[in-house]
C-alpha positions as CSV (number, residue, x, y, z in Angstrom):
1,X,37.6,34.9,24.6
2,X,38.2,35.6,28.4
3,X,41.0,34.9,30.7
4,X,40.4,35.0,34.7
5,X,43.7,34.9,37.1
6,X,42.5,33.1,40.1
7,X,45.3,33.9,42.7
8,X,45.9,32.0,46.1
9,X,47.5,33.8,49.1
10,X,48.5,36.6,46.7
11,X,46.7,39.4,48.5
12,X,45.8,41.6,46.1
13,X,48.4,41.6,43.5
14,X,48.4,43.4,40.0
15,X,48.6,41.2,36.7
16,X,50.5,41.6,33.7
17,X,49.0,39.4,30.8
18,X,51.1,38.0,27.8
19,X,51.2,36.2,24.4
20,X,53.3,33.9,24.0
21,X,55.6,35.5,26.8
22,X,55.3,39.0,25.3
23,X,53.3,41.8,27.1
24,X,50.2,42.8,26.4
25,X,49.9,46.5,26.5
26,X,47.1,47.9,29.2
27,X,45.8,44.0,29.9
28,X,46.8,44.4,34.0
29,X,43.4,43.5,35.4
30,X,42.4,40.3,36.8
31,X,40.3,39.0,33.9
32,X,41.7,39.7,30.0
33,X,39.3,39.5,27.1
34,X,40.8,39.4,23.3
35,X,39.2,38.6,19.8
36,X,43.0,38.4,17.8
37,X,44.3,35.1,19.2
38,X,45.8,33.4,16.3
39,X,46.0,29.5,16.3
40,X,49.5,28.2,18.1
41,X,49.3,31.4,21.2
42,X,49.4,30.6,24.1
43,X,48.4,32.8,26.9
44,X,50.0,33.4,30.5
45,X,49.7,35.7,33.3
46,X,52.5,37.3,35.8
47,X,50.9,38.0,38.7
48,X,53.2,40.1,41.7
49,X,51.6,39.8,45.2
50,X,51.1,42.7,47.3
51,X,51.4,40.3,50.5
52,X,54.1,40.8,53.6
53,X,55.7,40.1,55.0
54,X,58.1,37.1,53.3
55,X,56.9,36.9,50.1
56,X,58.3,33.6,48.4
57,X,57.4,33.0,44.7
58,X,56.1,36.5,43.5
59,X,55.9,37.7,41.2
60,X,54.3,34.3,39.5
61,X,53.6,33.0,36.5
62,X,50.5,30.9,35.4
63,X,50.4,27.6,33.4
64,X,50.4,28.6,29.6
65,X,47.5,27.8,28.0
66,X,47.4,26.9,24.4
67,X,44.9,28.1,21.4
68,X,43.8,26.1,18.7
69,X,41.8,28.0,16.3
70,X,39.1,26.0,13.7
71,X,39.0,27.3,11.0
72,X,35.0,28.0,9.5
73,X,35.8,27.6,6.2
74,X,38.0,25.7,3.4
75,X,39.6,27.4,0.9
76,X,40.5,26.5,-2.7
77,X,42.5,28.5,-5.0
78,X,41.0,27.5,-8.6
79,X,42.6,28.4,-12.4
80,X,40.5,28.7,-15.0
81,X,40.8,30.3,-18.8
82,X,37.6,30.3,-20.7
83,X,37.9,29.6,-24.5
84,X,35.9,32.4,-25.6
85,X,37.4,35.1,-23.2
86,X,41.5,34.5,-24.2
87,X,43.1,37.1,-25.4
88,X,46.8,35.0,-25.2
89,X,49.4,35.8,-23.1
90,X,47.7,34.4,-20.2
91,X,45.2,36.7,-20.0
92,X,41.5,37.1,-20.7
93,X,39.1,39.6,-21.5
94,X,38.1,42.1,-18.9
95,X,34.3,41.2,-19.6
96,X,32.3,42.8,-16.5
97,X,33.9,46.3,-17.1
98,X,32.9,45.9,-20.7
99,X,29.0,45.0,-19.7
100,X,28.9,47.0,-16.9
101,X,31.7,50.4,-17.3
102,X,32.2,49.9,-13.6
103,X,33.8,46.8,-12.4
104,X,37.2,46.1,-11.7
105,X,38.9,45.7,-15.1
106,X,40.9,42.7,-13.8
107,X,37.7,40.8,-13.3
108,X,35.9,38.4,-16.2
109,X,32.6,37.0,-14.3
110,X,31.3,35.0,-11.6
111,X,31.5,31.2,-11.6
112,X,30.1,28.7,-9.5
113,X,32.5,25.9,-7.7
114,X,31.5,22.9,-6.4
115,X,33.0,20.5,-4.3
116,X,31.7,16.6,-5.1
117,X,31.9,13.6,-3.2
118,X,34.6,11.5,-4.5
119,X,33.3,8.2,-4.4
120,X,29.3,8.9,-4.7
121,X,29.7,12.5,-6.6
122,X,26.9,13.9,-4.4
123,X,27.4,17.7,-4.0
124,X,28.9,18.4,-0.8
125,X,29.4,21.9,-1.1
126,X,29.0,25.0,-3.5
127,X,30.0,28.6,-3.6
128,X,30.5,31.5,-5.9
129,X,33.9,33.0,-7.1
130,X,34.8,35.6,-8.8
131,X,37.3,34.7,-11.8
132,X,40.4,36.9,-12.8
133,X,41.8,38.2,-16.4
134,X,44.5,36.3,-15.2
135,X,42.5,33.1,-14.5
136,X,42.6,32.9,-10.3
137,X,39.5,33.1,-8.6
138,X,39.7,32.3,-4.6
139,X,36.9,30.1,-3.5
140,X,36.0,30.1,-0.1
141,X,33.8,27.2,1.3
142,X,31.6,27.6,3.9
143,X,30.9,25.1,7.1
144,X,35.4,23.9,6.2
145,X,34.4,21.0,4.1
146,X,37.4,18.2,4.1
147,X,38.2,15.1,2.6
148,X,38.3,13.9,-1.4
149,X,36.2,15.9,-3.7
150,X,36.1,16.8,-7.7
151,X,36.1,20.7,-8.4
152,X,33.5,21.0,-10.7
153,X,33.6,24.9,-12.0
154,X,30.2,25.9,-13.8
155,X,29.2,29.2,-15.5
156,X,26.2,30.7,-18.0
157,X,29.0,31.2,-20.7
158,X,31.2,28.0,-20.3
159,X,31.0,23.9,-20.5
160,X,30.8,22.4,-16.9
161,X,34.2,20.7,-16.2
162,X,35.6,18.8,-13.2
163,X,38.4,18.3,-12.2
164,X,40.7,14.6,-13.3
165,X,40.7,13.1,-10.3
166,X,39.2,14.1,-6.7
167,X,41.5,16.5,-4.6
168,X,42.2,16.8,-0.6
169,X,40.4,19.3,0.6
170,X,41.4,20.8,4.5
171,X,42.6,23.2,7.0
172,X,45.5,23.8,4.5
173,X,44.4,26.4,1.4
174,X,44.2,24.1,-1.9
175,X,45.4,25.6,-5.7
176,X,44.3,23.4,-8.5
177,X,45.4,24.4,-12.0
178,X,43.0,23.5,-14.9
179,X,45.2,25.9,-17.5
180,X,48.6,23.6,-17.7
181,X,47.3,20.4,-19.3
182,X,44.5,18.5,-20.6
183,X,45.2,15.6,-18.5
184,X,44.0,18.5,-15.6
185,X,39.8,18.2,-16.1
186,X,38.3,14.5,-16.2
187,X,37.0,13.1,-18.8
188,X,36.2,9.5,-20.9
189,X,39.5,9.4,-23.0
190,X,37.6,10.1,-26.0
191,X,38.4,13.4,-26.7
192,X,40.1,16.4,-24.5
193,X,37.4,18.4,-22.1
194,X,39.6,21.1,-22.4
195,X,40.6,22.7,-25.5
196,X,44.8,24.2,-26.2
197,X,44.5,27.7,-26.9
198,X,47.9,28.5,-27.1
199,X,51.0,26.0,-26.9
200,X,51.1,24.7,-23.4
201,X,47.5,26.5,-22.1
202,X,44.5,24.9,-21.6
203,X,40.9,26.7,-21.6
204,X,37.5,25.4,-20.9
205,X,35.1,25.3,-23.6
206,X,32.8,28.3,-24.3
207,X,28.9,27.8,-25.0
208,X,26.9,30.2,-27.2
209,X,24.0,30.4,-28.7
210,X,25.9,28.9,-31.9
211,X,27.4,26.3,-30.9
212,X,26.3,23.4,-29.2
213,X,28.8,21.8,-26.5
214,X,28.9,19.0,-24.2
215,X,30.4,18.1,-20.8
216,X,31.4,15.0,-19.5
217,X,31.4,14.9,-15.8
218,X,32.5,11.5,-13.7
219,X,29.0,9.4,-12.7
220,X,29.0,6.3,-10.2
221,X,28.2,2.9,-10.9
222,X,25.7,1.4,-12.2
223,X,25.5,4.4,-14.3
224,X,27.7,5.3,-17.8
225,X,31.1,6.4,-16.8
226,X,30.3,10.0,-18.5
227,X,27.1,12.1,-19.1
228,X,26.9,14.0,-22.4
229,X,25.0,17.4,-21.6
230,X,23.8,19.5,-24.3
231,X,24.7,22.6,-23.6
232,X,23.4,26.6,-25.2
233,X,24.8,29.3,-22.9
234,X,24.1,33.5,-23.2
């Protein structure tokens, strides 16, 4: 972004730009390009004339002029335990470094996270996440999606789940918890989609090559209120 003093009777002064009324050091040129503005600065310029004689008003200061900085993405901060990865404690299995000998041993796998529309449950966006022995994974959404969506979280060793109800997602980083109760990931009212692996701490079902496992995920109107998904993962 670039700045440009226009001065007006001010013969030909020298500049001192500023950030929100502090100096910027070496910007004393008539124009002032930065990349760092954060959202909330505000930018002004002293200017000091070199006129005579009977200067009045110098050195000056320009209007301030504010910065309001979109953010490209929305962010939300997902928690997740796998069934088949728990080791207790709150911790799981550090399962790439045990495939691979190289990753990170605080890492398990990648997931995919998906934002649905809340009233339609069209996908509106997707991305892919790491996922943590600890059960964080940071999911960054492209194009800042926002409004009311399910999390759905999806994965090649684990049952789909969404999340109970649809969250708000913004400007403002979202953390959704799936861990800290059943009543956390939708479903029917039949059963729990989420199974207690330790007093307090939910996980989401694993899927094997053993064991078949189902999902429900919300559907709209006119269709059933769940969908039963046979599911084999590897």
């Amino acid at each position: 972004m670039t700045f440009t003093a226009t001065p007006t009777n001010g013969g030909t002064p020298s500049y001192q730009w500023k950030i929100g009324g502090v100096n910027v050091p070496g910007q004393t040129a008539a124009t002032f390009t930065t990349s760092t503005l954060a959202n909330g600065n505000s930018v002004t310029v002293e200017m000091t004339s070199s006129a005579t004689p009977c200067l009045t008003g110098s050195p000056a200061t320009s209007n301030a002029i504010g910065i309001t900085v979109n953010s490209c993405s929305s962010v939300v901060n997902v928690k997740v335990f796998v069934e088949g990865y728990y080791t207790g404690s709150g911790t799981m299995a550090s399962v790439k470094n045990n495939q691979d000998f190289v990753s990170p041993l605080n890492q398990v796998e990648e997931l995919t996270v998906e934002l649905h529309n809340a009233t339609t449950h069209a996908l509106v966006a997707t991305t892919t996440a790491t996922l943590h022995t600890d059960g964080t994974m940071g999911c960054t959404f492209a194009g800042a999606p926002s409004g009311s969506f399910y999390i759905a979280v999806k994965g090649s060793n684990l049952v789909e789940t969404w999340s109970a109800t649809p969250q708000t997602v913004g400007a403002a980083p979202l953390t959704y918890d799936f861990t800290t109760s059943a009543a956390k990931a939708y479903t029917d009212g039949s059963q729990p989609s989420v199974i207690e692996v330790e007093p307090g701490v939910w996980a989401m079902y694993s899927g094997d090559v053993t064991r078949m496992a189902w999902s429900m995920v919300p559907m709209p109107l006119p269709y059933p209120t769940t969908l039963r998904i046979p599911f084999s993962g590897s």
